[in-house]
N, CA, C and O atoms as a Tinker XYZ file with bonds, in Angstrom:
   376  protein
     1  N    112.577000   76.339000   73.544000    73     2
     2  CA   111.898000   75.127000   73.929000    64     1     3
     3  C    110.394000   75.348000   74.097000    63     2     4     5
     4  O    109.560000   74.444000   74.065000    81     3
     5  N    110.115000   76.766000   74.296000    73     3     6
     6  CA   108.271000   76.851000   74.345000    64     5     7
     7  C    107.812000   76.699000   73.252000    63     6     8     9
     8  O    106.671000   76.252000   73.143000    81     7
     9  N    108.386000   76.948000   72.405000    73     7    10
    10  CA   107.676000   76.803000   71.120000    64     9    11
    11  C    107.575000   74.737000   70.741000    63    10    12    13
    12  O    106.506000   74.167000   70.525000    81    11
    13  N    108.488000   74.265000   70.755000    73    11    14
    14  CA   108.621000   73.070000   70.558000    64    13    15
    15  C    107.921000   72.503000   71.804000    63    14    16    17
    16  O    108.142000   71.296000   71.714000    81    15
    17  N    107.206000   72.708000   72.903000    73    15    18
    18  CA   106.171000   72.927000   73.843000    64    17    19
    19  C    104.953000   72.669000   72.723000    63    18    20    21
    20  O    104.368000   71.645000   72.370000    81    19
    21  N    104.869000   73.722000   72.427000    73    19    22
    22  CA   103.585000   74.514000   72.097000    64    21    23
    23  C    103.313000   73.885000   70.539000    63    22    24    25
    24  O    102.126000   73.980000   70.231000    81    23
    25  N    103.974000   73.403000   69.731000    73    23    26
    26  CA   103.872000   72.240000   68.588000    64    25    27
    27  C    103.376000   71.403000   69.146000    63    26    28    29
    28  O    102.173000   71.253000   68.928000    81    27
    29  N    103.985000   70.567000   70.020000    73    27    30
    30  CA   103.255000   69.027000   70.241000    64    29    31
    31  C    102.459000   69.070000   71.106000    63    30    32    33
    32  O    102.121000   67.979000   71.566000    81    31
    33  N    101.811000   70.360000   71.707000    73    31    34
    34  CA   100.285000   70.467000   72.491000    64    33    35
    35  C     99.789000   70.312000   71.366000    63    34    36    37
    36  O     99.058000   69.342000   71.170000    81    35
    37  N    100.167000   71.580000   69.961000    73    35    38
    38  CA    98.825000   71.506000   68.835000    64    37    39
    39  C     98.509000   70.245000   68.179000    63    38    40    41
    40  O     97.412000   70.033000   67.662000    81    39
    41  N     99.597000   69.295000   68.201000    73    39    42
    42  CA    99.896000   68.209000   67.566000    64    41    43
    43  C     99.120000   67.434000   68.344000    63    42    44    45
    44  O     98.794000   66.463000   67.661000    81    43
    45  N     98.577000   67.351000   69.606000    73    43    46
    46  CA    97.811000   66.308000   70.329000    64    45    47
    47  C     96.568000   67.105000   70.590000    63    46    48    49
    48  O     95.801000   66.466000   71.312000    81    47
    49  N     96.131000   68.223000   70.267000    73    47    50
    50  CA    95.085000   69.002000   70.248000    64    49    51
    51  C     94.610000   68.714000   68.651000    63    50    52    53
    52  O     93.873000   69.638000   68.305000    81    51
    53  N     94.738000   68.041000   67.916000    73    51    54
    54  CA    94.186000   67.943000   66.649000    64    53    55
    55  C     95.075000   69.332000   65.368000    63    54    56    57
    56  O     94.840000   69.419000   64.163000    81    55
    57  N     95.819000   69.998000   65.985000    73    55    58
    58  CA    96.051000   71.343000   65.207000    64    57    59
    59  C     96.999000   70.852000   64.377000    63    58    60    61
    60  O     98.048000   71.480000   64.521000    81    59
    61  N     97.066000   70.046000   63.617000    73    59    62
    62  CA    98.182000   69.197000   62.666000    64    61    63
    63  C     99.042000   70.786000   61.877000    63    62    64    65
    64  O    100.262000   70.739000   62.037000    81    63
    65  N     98.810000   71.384000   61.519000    73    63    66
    66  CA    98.918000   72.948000   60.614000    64    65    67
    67  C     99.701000   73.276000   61.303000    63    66    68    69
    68  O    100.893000   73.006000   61.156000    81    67
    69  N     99.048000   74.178000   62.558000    73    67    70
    70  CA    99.760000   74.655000   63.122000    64    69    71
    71  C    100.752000   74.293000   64.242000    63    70    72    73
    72  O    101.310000   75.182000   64.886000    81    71
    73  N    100.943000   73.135000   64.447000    73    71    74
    74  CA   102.056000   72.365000   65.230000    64    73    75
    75  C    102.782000   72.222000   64.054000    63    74    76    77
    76  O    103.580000   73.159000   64.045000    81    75
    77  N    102.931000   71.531000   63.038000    73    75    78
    78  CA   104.066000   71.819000   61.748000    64    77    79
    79  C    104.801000   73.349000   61.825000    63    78    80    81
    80  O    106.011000   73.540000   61.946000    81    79
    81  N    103.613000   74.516000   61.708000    73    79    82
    82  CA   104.249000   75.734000   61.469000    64    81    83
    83  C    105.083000   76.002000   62.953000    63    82    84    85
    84  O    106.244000   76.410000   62.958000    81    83
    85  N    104.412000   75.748000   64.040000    73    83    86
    86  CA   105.461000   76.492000   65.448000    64    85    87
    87  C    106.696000   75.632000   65.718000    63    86    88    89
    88  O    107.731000   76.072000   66.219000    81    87
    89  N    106.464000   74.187000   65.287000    73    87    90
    90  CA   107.755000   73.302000   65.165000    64    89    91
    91  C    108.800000   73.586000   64.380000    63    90    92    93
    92  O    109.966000   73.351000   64.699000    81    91
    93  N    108.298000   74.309000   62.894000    73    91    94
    94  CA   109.425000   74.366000   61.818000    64    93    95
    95  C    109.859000   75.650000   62.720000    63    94    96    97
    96  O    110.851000   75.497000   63.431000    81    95
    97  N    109.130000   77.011000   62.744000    73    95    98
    98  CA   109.643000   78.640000   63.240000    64    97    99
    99  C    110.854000   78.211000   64.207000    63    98   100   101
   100  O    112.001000   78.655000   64.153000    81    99
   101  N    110.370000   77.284000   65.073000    73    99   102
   102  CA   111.298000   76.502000   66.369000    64   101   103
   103  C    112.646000   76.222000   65.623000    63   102   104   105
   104  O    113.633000   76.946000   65.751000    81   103
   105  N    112.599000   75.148000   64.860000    73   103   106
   106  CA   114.058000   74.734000   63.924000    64   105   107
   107  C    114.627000   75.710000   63.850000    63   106   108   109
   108  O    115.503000   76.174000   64.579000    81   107
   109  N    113.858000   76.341000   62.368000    73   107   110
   110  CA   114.724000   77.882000   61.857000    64   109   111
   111  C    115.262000   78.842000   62.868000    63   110   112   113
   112  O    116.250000   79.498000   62.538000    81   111
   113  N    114.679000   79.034000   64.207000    73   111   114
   114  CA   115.036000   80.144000   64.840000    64   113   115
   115  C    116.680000   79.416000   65.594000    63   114   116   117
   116  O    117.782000   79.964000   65.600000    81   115
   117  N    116.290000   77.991000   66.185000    73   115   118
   118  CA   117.471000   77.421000   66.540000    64   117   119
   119  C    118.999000   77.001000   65.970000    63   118   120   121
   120  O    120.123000   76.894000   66.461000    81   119
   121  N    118.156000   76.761000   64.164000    73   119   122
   122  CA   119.364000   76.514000   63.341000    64   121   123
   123  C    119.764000   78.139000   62.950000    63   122   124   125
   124  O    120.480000   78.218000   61.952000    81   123
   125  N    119.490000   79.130000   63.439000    73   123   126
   126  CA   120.466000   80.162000   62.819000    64   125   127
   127  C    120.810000   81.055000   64.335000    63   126   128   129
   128  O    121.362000   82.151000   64.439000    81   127
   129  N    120.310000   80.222000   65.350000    73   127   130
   130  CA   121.340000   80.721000   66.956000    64   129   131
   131  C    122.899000   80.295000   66.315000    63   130   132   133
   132  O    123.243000   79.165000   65.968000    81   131
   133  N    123.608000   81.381000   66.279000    73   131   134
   134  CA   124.847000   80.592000   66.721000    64   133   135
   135  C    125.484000   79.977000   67.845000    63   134   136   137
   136  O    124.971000   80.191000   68.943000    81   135
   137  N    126.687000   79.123000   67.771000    73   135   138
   138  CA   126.735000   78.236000   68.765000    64   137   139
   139  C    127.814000   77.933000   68.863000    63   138   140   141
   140  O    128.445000   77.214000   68.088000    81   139
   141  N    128.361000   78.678000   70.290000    73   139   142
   142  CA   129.931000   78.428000   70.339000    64   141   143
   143  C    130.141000   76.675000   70.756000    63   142   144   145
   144  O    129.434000   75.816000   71.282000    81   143
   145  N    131.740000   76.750000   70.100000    73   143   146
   146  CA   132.059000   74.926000   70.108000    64   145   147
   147  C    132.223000   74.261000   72.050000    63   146   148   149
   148  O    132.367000   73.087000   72.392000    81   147
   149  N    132.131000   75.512000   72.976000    73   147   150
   150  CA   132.195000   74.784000   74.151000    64   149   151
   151  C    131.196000   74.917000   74.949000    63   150   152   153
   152  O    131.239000   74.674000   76.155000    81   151
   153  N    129.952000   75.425000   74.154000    73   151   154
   154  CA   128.545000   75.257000   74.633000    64   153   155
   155  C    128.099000   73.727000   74.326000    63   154   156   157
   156  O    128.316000   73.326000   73.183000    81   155
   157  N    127.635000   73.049000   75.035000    73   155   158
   158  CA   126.228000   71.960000   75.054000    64   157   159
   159  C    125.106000   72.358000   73.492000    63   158   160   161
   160  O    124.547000   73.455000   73.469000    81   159
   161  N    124.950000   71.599000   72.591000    73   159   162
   162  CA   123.859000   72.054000   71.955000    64   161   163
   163  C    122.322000   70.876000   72.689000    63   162   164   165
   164  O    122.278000   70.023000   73.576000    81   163
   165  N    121.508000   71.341000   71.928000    73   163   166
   166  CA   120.006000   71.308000   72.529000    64   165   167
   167  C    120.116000   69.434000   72.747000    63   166   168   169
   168  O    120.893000   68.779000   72.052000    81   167
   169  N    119.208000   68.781000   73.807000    73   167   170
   170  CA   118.919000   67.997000   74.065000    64   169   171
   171  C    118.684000   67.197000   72.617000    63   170   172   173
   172  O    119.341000   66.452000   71.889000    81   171
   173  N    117.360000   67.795000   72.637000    73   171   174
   174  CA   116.888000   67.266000   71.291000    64   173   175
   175  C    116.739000   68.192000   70.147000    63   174   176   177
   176  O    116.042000   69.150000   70.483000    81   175
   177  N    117.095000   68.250000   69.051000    73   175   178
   178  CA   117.408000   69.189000   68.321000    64   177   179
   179  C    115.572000   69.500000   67.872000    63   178   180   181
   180  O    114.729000   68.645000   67.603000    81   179
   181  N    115.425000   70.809000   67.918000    73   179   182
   182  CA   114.149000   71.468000   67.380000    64   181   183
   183  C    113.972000   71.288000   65.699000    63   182   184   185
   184  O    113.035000   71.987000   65.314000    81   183
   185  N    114.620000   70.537000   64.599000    73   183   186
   186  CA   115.011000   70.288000   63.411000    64   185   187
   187  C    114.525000   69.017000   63.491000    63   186   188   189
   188  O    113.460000   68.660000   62.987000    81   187
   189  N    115.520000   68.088000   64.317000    73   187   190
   190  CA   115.340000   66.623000   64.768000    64   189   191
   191  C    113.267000   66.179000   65.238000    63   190   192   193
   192  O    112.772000   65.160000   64.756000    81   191
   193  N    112.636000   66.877000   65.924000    73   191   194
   194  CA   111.550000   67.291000   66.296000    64   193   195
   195  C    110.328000   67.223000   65.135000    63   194   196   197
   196  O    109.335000   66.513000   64.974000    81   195
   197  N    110.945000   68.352000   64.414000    73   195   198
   198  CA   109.981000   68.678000   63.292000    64   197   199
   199  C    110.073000   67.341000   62.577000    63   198   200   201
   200  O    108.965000   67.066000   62.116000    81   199
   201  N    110.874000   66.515000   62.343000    73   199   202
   202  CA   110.858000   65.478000   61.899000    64   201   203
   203  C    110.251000   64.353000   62.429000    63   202   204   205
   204  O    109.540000   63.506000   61.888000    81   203
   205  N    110.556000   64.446000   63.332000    73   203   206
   206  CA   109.490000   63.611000   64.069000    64   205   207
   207  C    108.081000   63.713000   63.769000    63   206   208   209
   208  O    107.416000   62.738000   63.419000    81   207
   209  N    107.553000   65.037000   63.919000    73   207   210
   210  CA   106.140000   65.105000   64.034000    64   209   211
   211  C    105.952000   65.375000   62.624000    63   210   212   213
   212  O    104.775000   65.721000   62.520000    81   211
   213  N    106.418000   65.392000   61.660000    73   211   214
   214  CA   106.050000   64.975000   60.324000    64   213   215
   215  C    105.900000   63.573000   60.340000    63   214   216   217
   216  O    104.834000   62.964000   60.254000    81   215
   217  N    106.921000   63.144000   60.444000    73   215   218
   218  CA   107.058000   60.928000   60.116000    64   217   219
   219  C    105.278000   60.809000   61.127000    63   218   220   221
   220  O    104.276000   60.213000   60.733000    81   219
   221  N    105.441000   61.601000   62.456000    73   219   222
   222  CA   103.872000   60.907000   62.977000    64   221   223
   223  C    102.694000   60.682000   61.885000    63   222   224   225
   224  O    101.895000   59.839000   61.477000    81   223
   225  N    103.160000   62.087000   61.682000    73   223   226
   226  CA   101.595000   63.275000   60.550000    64   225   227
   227  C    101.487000   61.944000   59.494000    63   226   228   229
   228  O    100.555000   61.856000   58.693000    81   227
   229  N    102.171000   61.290000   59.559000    73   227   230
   230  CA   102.409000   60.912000   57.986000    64   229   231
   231  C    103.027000   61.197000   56.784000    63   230   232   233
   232  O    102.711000   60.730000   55.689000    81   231
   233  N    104.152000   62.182000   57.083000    73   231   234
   234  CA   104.758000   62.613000   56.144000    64   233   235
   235  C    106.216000   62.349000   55.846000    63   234   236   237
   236  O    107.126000   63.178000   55.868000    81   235
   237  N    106.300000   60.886000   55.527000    73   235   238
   238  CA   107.663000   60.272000   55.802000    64   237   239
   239  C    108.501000   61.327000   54.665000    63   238   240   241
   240  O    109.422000   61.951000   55.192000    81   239
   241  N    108.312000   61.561000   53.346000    73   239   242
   242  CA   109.731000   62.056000   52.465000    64   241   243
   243  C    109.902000   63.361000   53.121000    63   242   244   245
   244  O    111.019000   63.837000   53.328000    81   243
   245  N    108.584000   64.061000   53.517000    73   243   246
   246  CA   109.459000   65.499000   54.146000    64   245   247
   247  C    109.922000   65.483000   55.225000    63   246   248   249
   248  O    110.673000   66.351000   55.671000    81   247
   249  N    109.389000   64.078000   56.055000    73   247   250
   250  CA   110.739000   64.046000   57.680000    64   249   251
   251  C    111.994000   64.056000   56.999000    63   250   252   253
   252  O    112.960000   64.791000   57.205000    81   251
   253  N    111.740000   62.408000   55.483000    73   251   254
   254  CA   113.363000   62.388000   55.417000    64   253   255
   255  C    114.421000   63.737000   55.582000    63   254   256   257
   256  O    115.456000   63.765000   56.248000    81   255
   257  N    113.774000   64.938000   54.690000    73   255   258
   258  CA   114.283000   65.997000   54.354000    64   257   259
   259  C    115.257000   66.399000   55.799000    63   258   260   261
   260  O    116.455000   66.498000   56.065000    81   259
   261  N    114.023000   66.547000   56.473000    73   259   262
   262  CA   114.246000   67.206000   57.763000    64   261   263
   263  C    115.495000   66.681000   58.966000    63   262   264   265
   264  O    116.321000   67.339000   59.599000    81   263
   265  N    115.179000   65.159000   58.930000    73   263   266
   266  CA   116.473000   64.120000   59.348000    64   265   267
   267  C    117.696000   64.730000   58.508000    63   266   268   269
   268  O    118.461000   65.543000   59.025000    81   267
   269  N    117.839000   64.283000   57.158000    73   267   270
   270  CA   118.802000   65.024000   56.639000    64   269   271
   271  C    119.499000   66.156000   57.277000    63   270   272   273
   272  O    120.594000   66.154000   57.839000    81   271
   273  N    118.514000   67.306000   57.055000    73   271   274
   274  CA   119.052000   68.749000   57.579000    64   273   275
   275  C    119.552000   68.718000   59.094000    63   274   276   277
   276  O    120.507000   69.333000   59.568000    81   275
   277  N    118.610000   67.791000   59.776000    73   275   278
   278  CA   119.091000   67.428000   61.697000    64   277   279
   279  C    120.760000   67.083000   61.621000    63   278   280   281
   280  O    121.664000   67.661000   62.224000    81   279
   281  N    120.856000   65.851000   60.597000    73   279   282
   282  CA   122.159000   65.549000   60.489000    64   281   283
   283  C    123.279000   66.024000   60.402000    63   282   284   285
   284  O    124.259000   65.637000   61.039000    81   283
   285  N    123.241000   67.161000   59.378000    73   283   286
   286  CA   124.090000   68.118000   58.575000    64   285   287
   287  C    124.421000   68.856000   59.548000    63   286   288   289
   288  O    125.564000   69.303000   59.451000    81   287
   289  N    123.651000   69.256000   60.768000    73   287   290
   290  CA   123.769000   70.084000   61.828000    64   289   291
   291  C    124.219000   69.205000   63.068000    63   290   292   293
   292  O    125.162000   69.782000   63.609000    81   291
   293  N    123.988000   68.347000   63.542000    73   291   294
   294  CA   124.473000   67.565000   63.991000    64   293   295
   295  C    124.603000   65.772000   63.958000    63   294   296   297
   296  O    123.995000   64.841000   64.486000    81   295
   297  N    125.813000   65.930000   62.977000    73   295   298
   298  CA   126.061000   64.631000   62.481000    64   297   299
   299  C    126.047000   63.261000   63.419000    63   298   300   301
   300  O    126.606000   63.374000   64.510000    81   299
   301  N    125.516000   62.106000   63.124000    73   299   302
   302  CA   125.865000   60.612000   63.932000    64   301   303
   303  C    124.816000   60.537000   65.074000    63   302   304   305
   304  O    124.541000   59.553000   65.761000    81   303
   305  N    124.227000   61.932000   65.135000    73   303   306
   306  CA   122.893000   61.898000   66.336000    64   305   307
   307  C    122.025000   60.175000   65.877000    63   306   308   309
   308  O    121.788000   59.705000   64.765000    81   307
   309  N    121.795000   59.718000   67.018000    73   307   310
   310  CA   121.536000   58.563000   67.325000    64   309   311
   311  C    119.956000   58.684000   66.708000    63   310   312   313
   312  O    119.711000   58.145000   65.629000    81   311
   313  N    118.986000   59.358000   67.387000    73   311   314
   314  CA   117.761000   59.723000   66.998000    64   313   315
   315  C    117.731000   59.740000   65.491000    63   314   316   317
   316  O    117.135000   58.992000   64.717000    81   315
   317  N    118.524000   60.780000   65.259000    73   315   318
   318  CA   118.053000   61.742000   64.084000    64   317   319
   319  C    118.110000   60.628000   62.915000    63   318   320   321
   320  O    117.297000   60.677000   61.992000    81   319
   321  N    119.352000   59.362000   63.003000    73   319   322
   322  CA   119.631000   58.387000   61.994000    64   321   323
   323  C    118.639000   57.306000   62.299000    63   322   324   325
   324  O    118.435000   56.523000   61.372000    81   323
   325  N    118.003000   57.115000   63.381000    73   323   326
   326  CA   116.848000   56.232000   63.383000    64   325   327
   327  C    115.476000   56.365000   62.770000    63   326   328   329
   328  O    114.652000   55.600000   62.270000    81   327
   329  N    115.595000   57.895000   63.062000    73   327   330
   330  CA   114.290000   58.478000   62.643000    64   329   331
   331  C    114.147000   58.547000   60.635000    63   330   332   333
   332  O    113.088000   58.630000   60.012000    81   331
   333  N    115.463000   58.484000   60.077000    73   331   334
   334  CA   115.901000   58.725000   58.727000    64   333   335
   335  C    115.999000   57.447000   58.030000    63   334   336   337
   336  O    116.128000   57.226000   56.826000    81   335
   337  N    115.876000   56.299000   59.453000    73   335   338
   338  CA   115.535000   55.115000   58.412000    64   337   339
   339  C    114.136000   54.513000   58.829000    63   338   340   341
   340  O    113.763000   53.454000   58.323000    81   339
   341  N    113.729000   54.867000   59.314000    73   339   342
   342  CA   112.462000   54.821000   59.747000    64   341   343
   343  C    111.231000   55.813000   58.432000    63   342   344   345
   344  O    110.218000   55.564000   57.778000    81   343
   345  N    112.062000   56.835000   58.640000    73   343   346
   346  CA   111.552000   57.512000   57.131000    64   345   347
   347  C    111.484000   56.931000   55.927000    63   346   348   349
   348  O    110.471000   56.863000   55.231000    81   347
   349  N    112.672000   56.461000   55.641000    73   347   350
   350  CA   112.946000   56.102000   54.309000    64   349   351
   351  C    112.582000   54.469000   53.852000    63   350   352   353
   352  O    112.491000   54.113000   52.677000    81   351
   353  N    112.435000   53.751000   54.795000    73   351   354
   354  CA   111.355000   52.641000   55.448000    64   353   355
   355  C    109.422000   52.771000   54.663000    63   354   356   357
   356  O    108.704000   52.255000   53.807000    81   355
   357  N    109.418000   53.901000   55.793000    73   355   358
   358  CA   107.970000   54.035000   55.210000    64   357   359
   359  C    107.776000   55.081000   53.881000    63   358   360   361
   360  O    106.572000   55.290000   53.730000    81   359
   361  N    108.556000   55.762000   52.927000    73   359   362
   362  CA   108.705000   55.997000   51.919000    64   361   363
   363  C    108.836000   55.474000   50.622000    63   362   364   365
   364  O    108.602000   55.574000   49.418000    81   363
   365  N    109.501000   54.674000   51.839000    73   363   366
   366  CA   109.527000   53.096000   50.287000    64   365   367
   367  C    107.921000   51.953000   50.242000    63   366   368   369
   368  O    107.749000   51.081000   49.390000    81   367
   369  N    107.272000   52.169000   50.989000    73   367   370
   370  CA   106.056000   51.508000   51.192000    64   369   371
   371  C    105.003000   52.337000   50.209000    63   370   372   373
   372  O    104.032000   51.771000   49.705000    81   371
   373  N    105.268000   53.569000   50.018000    73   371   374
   374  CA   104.452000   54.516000   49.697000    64   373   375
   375  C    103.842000   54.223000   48.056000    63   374   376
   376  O    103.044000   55.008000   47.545000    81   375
């Protein structure tokens, strides 16, 4: 979670770059924790996140990506399918 911290400081500090890069490291490091089935997974998924702060950046087709991949990992998430039509929304404007 410090790292996904430490993205959306850079992300409101102007550091567009490097809040992308400590947000994605965040995903990747979380999507390859394994995760037993009677653990809790993350609040908000660090995958789910990066997507977010892409769709902000302006980068609706690579949130879509990212929604996608949130999904695949945890399917029917409420966010993650809002955020994926919200993407694909402003993708189609493009």
């Amino acid at each position: 979670m410090a790292r996904e911290v430490m993205a959306w400081s850079a992300h409101s500090n102007g550091n567009r770059v490097v809040a992308v890069a400590v947000m994605r490291a965040a995903a990747d490091e979380e999507d390859a924790a394994e995760k037993l089935p009677v653990t809790p997974g993350p609040i908000l998924p660090a995958r789910e996140q990066l997507a977010d702060l892409l769709l902000e950046q302006g980068y609706p087709g690579q949130a879509s990506k990212e929604f996608a991949t949130a999904l695949a990992n945890a399917p029917g998430r409420r966010g993650a399918l809002q955020g994926a039509a919200r993407a694909a929304k402003l993708s189609s404007h493009n």
